[in-house]
MOPAC internal coordinates of N, CA, C and O (Angstrom, degrees):
PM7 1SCF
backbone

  N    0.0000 0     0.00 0     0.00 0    0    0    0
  C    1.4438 1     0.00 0     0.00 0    1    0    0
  C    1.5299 1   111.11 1     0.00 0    2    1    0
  O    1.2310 1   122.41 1   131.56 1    3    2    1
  N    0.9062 1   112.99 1   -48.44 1    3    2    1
  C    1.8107 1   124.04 1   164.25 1    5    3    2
  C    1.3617 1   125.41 1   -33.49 1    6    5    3
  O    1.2310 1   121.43 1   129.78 1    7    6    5
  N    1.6006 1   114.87 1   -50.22 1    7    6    5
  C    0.9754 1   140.45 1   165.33 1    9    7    6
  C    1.7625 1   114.38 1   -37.10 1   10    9    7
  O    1.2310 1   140.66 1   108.50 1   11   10    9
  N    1.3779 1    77.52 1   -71.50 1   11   10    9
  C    2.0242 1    95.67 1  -160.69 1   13   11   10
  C    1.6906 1    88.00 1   -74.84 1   14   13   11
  O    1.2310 1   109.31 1   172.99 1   15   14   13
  N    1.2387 1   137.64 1    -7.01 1   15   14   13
  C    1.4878 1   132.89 1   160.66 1   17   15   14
  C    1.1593 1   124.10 1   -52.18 1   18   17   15
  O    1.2310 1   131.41 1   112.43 1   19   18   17
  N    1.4618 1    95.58 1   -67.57 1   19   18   17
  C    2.0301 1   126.61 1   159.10 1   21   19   18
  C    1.3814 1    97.65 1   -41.55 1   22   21   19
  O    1.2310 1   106.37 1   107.73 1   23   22   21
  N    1.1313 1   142.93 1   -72.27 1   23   22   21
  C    1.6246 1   149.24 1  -128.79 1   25   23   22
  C    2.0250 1    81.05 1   -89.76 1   26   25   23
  O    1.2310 1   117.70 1   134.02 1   27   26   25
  N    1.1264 1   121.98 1   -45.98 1   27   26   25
  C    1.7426 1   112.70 1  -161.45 1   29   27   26
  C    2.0684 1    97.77 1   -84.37 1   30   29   27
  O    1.2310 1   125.18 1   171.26 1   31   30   29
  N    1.3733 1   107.67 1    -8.74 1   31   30   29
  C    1.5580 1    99.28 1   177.11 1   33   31   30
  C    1.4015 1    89.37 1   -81.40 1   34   33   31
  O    1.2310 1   113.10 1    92.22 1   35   34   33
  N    1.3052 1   130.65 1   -87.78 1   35   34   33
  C    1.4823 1   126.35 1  -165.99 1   37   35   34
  C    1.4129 1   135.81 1   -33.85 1   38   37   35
  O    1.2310 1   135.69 1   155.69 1   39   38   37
  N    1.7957 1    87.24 1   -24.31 1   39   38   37
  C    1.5888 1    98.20 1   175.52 1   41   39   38
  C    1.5224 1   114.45 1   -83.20 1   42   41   39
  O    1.2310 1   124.41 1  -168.50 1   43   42   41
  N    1.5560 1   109.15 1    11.50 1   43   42   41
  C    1.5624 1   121.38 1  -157.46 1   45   43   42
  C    1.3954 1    89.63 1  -116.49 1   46   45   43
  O    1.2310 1   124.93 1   132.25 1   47   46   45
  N    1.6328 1   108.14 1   -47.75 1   47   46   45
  C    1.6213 1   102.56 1   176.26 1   49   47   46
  C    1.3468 1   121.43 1   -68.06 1   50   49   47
  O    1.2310 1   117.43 1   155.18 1   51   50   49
  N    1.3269 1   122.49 1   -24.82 1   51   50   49
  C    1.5141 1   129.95 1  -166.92 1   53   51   50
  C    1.3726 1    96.80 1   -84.31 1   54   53   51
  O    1.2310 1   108.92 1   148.48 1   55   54   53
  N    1.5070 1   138.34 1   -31.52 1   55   54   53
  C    1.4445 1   122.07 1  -179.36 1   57   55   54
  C    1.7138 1   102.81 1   -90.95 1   58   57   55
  O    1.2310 1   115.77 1   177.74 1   59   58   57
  N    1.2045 1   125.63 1    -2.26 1   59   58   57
  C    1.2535 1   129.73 1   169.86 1   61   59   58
  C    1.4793 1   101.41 1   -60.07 1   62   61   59
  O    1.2310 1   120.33 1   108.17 1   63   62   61
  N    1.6340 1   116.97 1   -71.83 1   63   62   61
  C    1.1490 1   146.60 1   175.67 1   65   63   62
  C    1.4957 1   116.54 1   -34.29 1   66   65   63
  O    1.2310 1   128.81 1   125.12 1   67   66   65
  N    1.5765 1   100.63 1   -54.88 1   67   66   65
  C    1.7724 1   111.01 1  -179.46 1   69   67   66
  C    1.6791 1    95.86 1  -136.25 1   70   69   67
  O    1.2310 1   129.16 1   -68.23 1   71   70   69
  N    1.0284 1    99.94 1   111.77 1   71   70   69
  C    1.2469 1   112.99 1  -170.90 1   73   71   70
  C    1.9651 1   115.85 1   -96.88 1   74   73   71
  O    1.2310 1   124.51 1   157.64 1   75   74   73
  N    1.1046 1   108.95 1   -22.36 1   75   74   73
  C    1.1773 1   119.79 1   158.14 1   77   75   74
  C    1.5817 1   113.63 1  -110.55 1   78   77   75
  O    1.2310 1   126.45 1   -54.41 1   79   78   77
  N    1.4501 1   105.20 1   125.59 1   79   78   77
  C    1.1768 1   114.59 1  -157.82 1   81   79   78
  C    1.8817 1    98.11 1  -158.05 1   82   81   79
  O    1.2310 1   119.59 1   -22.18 1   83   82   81
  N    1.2234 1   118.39 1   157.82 1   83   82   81
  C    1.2968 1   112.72 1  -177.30 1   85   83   82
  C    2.2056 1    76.80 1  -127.52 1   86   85   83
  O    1.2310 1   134.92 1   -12.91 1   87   86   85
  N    1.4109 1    88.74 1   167.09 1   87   86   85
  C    1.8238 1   110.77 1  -171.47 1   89   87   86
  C    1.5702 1   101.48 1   -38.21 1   90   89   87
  O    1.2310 1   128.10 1   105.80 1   91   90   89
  N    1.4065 1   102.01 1   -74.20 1   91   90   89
  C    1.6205 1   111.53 1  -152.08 1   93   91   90
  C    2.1342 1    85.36 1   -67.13 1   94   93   91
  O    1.2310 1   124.18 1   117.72 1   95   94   93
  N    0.7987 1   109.58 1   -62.28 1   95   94   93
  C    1.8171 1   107.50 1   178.71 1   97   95   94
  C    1.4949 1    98.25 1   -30.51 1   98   97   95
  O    1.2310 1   113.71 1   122.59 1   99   98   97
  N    1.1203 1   129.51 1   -57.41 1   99   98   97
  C    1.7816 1   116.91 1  -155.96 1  101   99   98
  C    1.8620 1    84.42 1   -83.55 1  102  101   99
  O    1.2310 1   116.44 1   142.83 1  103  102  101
  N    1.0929 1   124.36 1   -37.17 1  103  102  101
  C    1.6300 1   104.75 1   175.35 1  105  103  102
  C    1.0556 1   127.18 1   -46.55 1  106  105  103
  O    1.2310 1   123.14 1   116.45 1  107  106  105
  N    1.7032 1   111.58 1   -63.55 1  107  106  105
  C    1.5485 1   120.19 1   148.50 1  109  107  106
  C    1.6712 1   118.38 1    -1.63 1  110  109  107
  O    1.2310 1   139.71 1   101.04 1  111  110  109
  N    1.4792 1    79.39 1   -78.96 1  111  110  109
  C    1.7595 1    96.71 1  -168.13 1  113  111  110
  C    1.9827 1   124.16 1   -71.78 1  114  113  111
  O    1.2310 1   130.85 1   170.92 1  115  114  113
  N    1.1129 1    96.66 1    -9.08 1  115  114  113
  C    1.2948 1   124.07 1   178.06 1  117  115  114
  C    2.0219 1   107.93 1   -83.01 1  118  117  115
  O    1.2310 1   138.83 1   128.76 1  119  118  117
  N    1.2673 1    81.11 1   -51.24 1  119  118  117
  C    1.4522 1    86.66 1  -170.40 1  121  119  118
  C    1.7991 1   102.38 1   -83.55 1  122  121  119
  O    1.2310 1   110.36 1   176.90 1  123  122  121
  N    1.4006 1   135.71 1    -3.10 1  123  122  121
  C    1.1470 1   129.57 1  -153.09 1  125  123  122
  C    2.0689 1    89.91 1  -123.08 1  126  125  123
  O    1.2310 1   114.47 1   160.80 1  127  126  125
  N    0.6748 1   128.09 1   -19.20 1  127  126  125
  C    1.4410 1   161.70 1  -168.52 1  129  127  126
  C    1.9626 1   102.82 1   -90.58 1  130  129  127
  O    1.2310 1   121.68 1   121.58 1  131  130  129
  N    1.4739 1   114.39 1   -58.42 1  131  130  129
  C    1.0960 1   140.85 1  -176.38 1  133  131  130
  C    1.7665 1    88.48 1   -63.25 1  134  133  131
  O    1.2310 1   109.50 1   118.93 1  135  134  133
  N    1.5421 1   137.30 1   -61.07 1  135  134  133
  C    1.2221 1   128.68 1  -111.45 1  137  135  134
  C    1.8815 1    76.80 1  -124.16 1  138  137  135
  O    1.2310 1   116.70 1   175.49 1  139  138  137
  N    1.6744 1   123.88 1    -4.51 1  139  138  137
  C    0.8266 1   113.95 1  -176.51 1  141  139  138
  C    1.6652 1   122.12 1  -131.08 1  142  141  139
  O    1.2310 1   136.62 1   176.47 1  143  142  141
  N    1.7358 1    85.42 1    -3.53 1  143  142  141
  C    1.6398 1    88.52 1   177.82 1  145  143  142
  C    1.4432 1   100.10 1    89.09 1  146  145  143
  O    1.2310 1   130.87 1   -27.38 1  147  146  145
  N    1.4418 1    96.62 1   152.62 1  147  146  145
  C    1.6636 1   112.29 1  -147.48 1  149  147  146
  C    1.7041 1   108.74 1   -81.32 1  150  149  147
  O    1.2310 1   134.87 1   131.06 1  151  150  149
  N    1.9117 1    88.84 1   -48.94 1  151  150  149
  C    1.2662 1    91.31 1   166.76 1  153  151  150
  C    1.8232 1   132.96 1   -73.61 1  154  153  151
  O    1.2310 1   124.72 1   172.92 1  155  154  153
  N    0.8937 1   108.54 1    -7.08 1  155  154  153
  C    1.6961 1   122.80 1   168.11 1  157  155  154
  C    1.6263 1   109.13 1   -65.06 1  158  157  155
  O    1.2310 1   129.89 1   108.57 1  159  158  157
  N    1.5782 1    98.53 1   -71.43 1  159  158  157
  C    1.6315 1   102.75 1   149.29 1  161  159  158
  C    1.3931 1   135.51 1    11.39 1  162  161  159
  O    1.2310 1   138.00 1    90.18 1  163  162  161
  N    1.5673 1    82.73 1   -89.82 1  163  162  161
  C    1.6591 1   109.93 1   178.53 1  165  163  162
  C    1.4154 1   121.68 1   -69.57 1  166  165  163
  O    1.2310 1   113.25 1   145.71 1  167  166  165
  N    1.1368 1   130.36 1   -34.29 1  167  166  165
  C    1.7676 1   113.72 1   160.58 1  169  167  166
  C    1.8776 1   106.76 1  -103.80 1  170  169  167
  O    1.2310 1   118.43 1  -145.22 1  171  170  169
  N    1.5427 1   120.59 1    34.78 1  171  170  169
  C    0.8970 1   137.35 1   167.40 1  173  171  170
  C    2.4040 1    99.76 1   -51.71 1  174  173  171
  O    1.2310 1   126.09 1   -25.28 1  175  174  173
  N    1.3601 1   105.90 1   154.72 1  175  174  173
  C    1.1443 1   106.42 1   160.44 1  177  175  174
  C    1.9112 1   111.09 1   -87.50 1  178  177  175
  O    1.2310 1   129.36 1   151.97 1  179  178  177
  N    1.4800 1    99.57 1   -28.03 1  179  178  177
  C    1.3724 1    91.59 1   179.74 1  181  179  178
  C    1.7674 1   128.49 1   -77.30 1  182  181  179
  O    1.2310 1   129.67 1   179.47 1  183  182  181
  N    1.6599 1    98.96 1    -0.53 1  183  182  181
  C    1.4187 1   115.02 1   176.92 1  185  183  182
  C    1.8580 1   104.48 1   -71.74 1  186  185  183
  O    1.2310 1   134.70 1   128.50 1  187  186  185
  N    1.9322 1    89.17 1   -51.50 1  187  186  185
  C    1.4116 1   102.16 1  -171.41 1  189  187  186
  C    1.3884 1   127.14 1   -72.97 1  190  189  187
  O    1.2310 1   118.64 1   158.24 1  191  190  189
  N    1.6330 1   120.19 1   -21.76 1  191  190  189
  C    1.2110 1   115.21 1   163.64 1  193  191  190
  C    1.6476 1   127.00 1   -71.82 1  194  193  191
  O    1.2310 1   123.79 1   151.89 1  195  194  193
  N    1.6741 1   110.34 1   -28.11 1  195  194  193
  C    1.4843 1   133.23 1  -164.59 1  197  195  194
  C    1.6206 1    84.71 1   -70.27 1  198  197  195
  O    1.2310 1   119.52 1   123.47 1  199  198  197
  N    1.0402 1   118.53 1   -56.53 1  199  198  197
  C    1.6489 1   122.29 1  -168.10 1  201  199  198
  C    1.2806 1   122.15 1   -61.18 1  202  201  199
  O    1.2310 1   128.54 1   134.52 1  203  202  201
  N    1.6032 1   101.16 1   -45.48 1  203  202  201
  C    2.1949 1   117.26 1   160.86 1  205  203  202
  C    1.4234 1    80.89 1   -64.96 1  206  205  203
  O    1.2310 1   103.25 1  -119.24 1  207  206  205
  N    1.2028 1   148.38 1    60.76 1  207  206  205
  C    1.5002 1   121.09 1   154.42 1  209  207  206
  C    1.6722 1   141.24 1    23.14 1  210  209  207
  O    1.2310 1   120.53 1  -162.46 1  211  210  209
  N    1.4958 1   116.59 1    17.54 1  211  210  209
  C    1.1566 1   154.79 1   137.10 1  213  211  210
  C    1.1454 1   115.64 1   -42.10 1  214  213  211
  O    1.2310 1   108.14 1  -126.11 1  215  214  213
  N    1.4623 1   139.76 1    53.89 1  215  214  213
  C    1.5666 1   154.92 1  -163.34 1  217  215  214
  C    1.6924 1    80.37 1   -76.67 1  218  217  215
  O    1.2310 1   110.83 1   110.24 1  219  218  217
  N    1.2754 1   134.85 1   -69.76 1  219  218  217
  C    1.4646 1   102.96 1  -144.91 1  221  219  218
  C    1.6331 1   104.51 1  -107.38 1  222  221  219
  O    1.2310 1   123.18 1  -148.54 1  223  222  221
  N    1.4165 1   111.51 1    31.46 1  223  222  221
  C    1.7359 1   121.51 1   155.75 1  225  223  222
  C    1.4385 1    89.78 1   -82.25 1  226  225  223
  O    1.2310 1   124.27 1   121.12 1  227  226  225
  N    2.0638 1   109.42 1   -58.88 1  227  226  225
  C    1.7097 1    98.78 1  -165.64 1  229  227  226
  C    1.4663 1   119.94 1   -53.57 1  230  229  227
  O    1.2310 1   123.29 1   140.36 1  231  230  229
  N    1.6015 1   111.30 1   -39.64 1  231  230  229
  C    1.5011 1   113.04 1  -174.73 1  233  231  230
  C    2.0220 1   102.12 1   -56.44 1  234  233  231
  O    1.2310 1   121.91 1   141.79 1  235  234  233
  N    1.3503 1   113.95 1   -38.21 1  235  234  233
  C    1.6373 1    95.64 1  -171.10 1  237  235  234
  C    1.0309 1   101.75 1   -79.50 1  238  237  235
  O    1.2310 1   108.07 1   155.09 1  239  238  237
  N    1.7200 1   139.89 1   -24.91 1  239  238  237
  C    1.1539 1   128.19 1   159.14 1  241  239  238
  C    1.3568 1   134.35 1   -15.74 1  242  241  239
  O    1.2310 1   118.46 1   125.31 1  243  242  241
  N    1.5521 1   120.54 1   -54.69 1  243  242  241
  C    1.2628 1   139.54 1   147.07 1  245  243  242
  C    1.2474 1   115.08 1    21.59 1  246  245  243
  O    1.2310 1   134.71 1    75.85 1  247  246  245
  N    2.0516 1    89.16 1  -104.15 1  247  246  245
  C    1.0934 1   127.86 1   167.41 1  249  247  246
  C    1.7353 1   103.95 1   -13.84 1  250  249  247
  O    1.2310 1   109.77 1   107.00 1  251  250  249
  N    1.2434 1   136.80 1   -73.00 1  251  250  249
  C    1.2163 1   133.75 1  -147.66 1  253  251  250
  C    1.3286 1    97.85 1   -63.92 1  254  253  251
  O    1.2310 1   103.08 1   169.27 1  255  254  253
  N    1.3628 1   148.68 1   -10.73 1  255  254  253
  C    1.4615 1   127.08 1  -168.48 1  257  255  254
  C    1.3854 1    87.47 1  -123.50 1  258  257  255
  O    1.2310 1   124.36 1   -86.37 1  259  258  257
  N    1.6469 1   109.25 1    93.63 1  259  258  257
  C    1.3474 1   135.03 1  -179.68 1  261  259  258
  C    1.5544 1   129.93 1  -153.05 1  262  261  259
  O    1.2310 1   131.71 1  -163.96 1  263  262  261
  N    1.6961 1    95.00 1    16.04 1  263  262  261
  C    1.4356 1   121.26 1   158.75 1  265  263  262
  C    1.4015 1   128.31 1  -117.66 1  266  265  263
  O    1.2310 1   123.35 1    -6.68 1  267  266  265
  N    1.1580 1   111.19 1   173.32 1  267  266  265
  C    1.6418 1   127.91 1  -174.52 1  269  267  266
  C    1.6348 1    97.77 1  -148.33 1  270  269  267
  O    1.2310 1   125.78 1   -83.96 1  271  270  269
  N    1.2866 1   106.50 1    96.04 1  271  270  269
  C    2.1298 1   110.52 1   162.94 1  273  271  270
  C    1.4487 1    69.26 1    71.35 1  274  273  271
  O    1.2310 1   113.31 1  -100.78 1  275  274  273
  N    1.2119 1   130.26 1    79.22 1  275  274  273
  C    2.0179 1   128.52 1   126.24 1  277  275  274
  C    1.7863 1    99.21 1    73.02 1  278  277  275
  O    1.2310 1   118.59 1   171.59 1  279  278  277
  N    1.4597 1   120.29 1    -8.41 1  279  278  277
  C    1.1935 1   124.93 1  -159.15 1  281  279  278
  C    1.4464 1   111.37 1  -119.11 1  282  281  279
  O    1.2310 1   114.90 1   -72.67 1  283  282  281
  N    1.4547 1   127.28 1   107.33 1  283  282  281
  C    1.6603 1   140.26 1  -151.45 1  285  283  282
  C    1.6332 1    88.64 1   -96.20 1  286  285  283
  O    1.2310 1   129.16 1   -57.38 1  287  286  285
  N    2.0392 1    99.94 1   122.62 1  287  286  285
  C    1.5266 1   115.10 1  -140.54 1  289  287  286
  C    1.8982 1    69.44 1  -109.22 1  290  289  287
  O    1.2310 1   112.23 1   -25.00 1  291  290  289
  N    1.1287 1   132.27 1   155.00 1  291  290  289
  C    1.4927 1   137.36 1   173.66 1  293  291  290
  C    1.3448 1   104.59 1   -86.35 1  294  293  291
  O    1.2310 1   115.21 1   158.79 1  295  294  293
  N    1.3562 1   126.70 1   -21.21 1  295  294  293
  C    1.7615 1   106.13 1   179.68 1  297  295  294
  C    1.8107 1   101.66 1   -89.38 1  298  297  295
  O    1.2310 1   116.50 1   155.20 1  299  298  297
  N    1.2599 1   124.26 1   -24.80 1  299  298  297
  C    1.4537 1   134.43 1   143.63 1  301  299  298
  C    1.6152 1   121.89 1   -12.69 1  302  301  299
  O    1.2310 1   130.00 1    99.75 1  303  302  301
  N    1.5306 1    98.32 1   -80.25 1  303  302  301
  C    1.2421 1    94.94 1  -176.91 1  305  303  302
  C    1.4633 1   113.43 1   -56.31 1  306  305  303
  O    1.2310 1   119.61 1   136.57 1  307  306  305
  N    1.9479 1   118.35 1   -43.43 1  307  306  305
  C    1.1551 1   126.95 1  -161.49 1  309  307  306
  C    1.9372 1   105.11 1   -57.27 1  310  309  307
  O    1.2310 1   127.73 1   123.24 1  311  310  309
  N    1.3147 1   102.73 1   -56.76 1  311  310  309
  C    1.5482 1   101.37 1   153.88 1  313  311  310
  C    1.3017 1   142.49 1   -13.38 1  314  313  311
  O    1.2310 1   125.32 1   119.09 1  315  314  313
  N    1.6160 1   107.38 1   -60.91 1  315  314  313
  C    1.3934 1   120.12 1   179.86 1  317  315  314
  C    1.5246 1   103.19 1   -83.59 1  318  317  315
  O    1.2310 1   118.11 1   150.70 1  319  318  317
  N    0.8561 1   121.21 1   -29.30 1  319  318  317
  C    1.1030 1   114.45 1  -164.37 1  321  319  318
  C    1.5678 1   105.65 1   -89.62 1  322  321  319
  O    1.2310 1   115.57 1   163.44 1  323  322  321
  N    1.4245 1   126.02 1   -16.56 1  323  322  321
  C    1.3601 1   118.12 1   149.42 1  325  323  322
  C    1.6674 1   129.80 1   -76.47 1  326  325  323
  O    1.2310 1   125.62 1   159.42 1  327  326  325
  N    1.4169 1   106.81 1   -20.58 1  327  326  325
  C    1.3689 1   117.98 1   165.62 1  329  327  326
  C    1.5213 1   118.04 1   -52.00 1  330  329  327
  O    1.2310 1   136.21 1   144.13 1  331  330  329
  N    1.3248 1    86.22 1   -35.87 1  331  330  329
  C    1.6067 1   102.66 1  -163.23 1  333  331  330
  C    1.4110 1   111.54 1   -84.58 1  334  333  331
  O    1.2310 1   128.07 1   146.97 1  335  334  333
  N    1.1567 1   102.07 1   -33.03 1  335  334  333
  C    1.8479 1   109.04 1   161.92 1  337  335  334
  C    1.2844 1   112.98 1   -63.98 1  338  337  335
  O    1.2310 1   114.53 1   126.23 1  339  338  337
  N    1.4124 1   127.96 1   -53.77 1  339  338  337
  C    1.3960 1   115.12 1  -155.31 1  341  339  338
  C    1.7688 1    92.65 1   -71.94 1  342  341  339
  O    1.2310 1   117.23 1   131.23 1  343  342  341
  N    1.3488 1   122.87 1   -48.77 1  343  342  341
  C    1.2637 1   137.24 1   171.50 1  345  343  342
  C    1.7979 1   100.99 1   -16.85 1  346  345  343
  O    1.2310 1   121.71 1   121.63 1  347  346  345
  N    1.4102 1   114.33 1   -58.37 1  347  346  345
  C    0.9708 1   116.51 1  -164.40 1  349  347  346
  C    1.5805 1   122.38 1   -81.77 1  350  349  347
  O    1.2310 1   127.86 1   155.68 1  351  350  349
  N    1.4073 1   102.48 1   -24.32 1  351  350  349
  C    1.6342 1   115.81 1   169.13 1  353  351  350
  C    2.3274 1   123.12 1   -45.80 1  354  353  351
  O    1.2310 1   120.10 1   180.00 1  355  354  353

C-alpha cells in the first residue's frame, strides 16, 4: 500500500510537470521521476524535451540517467532503456 502511495504522488508530480502526456509516456515518466526524485525530474532534460514536444530527444534523454558516482551501473541502463521503450510506444 505504501508503494502505490509513493508511485500515485510522483505520478501527480509528473503530470503537474508534463501535463500532456499519452498512458505509456506518463508511465515512462512516472516511473523515471519515481527512481530519481522529483526534483532531478524537474530540471531533468527528459522533462524539457517531452514538454518542447521533442518525444524522441525526451526518449534518448533516458538513456543519460544510467549512472551511480560517474559510473554506468548495467541494471541502469537496462532500466532506461525499457523506460524508454514504453515511453516510445
Amino acid at each position: 500500500m505504501r508503494l502505490a502511495v509513493e508511485v500515485h504522488r510522483f505520478e501527480d508530480e509528473v503530470r503537474a510537470d508534463c501535463p500532456t502526456t499519452n498512458e505509456n509516456q506518463l508511465a515512462a515518466l512516472t516511473c523515471l521521476a519515481y527512481n530519481i526524485g522529483a526534483g532531478a525530474f524537474h530540471g531533468s532534460t527528459v522533462r524539457r524535451m517531452h514538454n518542447a514536444g521533442d518525444f524522441m530527444a525526451a526518449a534518448n534523454a533516458f538513456l543519460m540517467w544510467d549512472k551511480v558516482r560517474n559510473i554506468i551501473v548495467p541494471g541502469l541502463v537496462r532500466r532506461r532503456e525499457a523506460e524508454r521503450s514504453l515511453y516510445l510506444q
